[in-house]
Structure formats: structure tokens, C-alpha cells
N, C-alpha and C positions, 0 to 999 in steps of 0.2 A: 236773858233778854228783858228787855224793859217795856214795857206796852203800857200802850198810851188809849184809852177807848171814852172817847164822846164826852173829852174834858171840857168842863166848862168853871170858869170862875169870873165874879163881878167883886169892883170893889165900888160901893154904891150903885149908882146908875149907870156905870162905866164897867161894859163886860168885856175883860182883860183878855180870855180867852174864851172863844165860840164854837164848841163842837170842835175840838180839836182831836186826832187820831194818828199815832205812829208807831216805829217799834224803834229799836237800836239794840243790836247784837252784839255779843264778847267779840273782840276783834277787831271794831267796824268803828272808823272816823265818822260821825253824824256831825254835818256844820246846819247851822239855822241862821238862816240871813233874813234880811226885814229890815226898815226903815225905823228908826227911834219909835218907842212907843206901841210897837206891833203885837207887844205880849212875849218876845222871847226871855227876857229873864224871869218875868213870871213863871214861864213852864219851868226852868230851871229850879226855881225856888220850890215848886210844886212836886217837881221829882224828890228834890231834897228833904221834905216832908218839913221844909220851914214856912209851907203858907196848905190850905186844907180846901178843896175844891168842892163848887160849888155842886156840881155833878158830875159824874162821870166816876171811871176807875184808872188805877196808875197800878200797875205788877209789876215787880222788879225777882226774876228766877220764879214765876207760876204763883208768888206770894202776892196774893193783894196788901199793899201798903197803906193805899187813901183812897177812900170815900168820902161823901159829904157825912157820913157818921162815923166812920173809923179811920186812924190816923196812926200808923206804927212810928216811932218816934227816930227823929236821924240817924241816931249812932246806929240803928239795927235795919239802917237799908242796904249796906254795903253799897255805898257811893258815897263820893267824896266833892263839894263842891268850892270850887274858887271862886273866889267874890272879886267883880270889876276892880275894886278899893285892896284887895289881897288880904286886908285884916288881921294882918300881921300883928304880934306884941313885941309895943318898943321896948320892954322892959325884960327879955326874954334875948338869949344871944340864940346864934341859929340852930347849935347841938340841942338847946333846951327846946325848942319850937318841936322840935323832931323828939326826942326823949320822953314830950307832956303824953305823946302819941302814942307812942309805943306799949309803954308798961298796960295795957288793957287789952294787948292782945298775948299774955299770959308770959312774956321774955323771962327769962330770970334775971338776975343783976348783971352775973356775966354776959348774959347776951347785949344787953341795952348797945353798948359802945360800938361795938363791931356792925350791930345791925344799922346803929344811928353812920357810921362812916361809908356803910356800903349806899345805903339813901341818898346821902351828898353827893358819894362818886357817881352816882345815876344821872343825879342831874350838874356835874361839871363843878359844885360846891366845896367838894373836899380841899382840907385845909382854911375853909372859913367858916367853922366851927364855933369860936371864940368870939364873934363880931358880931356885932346887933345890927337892926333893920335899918339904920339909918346912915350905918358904916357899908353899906351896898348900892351898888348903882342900882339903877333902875331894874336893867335886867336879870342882874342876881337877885332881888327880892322876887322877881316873878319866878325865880325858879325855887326859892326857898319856900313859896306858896304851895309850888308844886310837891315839892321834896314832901312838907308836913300833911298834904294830902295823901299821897301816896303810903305813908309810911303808917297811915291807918288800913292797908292793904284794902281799899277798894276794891270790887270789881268793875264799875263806871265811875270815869272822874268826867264831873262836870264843869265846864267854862265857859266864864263869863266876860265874852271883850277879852282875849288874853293878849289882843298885840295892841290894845290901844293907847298903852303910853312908851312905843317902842320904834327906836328908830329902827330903819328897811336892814340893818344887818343884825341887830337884837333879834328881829323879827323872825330872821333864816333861822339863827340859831334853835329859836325858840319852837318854829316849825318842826326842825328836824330830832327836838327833845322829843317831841307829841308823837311823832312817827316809832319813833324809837322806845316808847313806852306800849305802845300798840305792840306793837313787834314783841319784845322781849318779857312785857312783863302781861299781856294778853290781856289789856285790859281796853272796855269797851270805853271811848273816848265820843260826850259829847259838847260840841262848841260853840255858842254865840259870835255873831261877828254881825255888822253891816257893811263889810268890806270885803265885795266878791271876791279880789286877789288873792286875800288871806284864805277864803273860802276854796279856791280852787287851788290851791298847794296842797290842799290837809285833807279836802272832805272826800268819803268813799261816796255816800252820797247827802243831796242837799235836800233840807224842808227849806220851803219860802213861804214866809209869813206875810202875812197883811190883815190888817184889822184884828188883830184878835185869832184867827183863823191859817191853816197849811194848805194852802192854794194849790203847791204841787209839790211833790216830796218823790223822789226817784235817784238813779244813778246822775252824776255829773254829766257825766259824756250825754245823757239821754238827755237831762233840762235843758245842757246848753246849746242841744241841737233842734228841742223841740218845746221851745219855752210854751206855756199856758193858753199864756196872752201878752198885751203890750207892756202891762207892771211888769212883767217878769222879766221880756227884753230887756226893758231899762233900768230895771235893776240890777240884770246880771251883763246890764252893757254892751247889749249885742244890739240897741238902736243908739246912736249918737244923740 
């Protein structure tokens, strides 16, 4: 489990996030919706242990991670984070993206190839091994994002924005990958989005951000019947 206790981080005068508190379980789709600006990719980067909080603590399996004085470094969170931009290397075909990954979690040479091909067919890629990032649509790089996270065997992948440069059938697809890696490879999935649609196809359940701040964090079925306040109708569109 992941837990989240009494996070707070500023950058200047601007504090990103305010007392923020949650958890996120093996198993459990967490989407976090909020208006631009609200602090959710920050929390993300903070999970990741690529930005170090101003107070509070972050545990990820009963291990304290990050403090405002102690900070365990990415590759030893066991999470994997995708970045809005995917961060792809142009210079890298897609077997090598997944390969760079691999050999560190102790494969032998034999292993590499088989593991790197079962990784691809996970996410619908196999057979485009050979091809670099720029030889993929849109929505194969996002799944190639995914592939080279996963294939550091996380136990939480985190995302950021994953359907926002996708059109509404990329998007299906792309939904029912995230389902499907829940499902099969048990692994806790959490999601950035400002777009309740995408929110309410994938999330078990939802935090709603604003200001900095998790306003109300619960079951889907519960918020969308029993919003906060007016932000949250309208944001989750239940006032016109």
C-alpha cells in the first residue's frame, strides 16, 4: 500500500500541496482529477521520489520513502512513473527501451529476449520491436511508455494525463490495457486526469483535488452520488 500522511510541499510561496492524505492498494485503480494546477502531478512526482516534501511522510509496503530529511531514491520504490511527454528515447528502437530495463533485475542473457517479447505482447506491441518512437503512432508510444515501465516490474505504475493526446478509440484501447494490467499482473495503478469520462471508466475509486488539497477521496459510485460540495458537482458534471 502506498500512504500518503499530512503531505505538504511549496515551491516558493506557492504551496503545491496542502495537508494532503490517502492510500492506494495492490489491486486498486486510484484516478485524481482536479483542474490544471491543483497539485496532482506534483503528488505523482513526490510518490516517485523525483521531487522531496516539504512535510509530511509517503510509505510505499510499511517502508518510509520521503521525509522533509529522508528521501530513498526512485529505482528502490518499486513504482514506475509515466510522464505526460512519455520520455521516450528517440535514439533507442522499442526491444532496446524494454532491454535498458530489464537486465537489473538480475535476467541472464538468455532470458532478456523472451522476457522483452512477452512485455510487448502485454501491451498489443509485439512485432514492433525493430522501430523507434517516431515510427509509432501516437498510441503505440503510449503503450511503449507503458511496456518499459512495467517491464521494471513495479508494484504501482503511476500516470500522468495518459489519454490526453488520444483520440476516443485510442483511448478505449488504452483504458482497457490499465484494466488488464490490474487484473493480471496485480499491480496498484495510480492516474492523473482532468477529465471525468476517463475518470469514471478506470477509477475504483476517486481523490478530487483543488488548491493544492483532497477535498473528498472515496468510492466512484459514493462521490458521484454524494459530491462534497458545488466544485465537485461541477467538476464531476453532475451540475450543467
Amino acid at each position: 500500500m502506498i500512504m500518503i500522511k499530512n503531505l505538504i510541499k511549496c515551491f516558493g510561496d506557492v504551496k503545491a500541496l496542502d495537508v494532503v492524505n490517502f492510500e492506494c492498494k495492490l489491486d486498486e485503480i486510484i484516478v485524481i482529477v482536479g483542474s490544471s494546477g491543483c497539485g496532482k502531478t506534483t503528488l505523482l512526482r513526490l510518490i516517485a521520489g523525483l521531487e522531496t516534501p516539504d512535510e509530511g511522510e509517503i510509505q510505499i509496503e510499511d517502508m518510509i520513502v520521503s521525509t522533509s530529511r529522508h528521501c530513498i531514491e526512485p529505482r528502490k520504490r518499486e513504482v514506475a512513473l509515466v510522464f505526460q511527454d512519455l520520455a521516450l528515447w528517440p535514439h533507442m528502437t522499442v526491444k532496446e527501451h524494454i532491454k535498458f530495463v530489464l537486465p537489473s533485475h538480475g535476467l541472464t542473457k538468455e532470458d532478456i529476449q523472451p522476457a522483452t517479447e512477452s512485455i510487448l505482447s502485454d501491451v498489443n506491441l509485439r512485432g514492433y520491436g525493430n522501430r523507434y518512437p517516431h515510427e509509432l503512432s501516437g498510441g503505440e508510444q503510449q503503450r511503449l511508455a507503458i511496456a518499459r515501465a512495467i517491464a521494471s516490474k513495479p508494484k504501482y505504475l503511476l500516470l500522468d494525463e495518459p489519454f490526453s493526446s488520444l483520440d476516443s478509440i485510442l483511448k478505449e484501447n488504452l483504458l482497457m490495457l490499465m484494466l488488464k494490467l490490474k487484473k493480471e499482473k496485480f499491480i496498484g495503478l495510480l492516474c492523473v486526469t482532468h477529465n471525468i469520462d476517463e475518470a469514471n471508466g478506470l477509477a475504483d475509486r476517486l481523490a478530487v483535488m483543488q488548491g493544492g488539497r483532497i477535498i473528498q477521496f472515496g468510492s466512484k459510485e459514493y462521490i458521484m452520488n454524494n459530491p462534497k460540495n458545488e466544485f465537485v458537482s461541477r467538476l464531476l458534471k453532475l451540475i450543467r
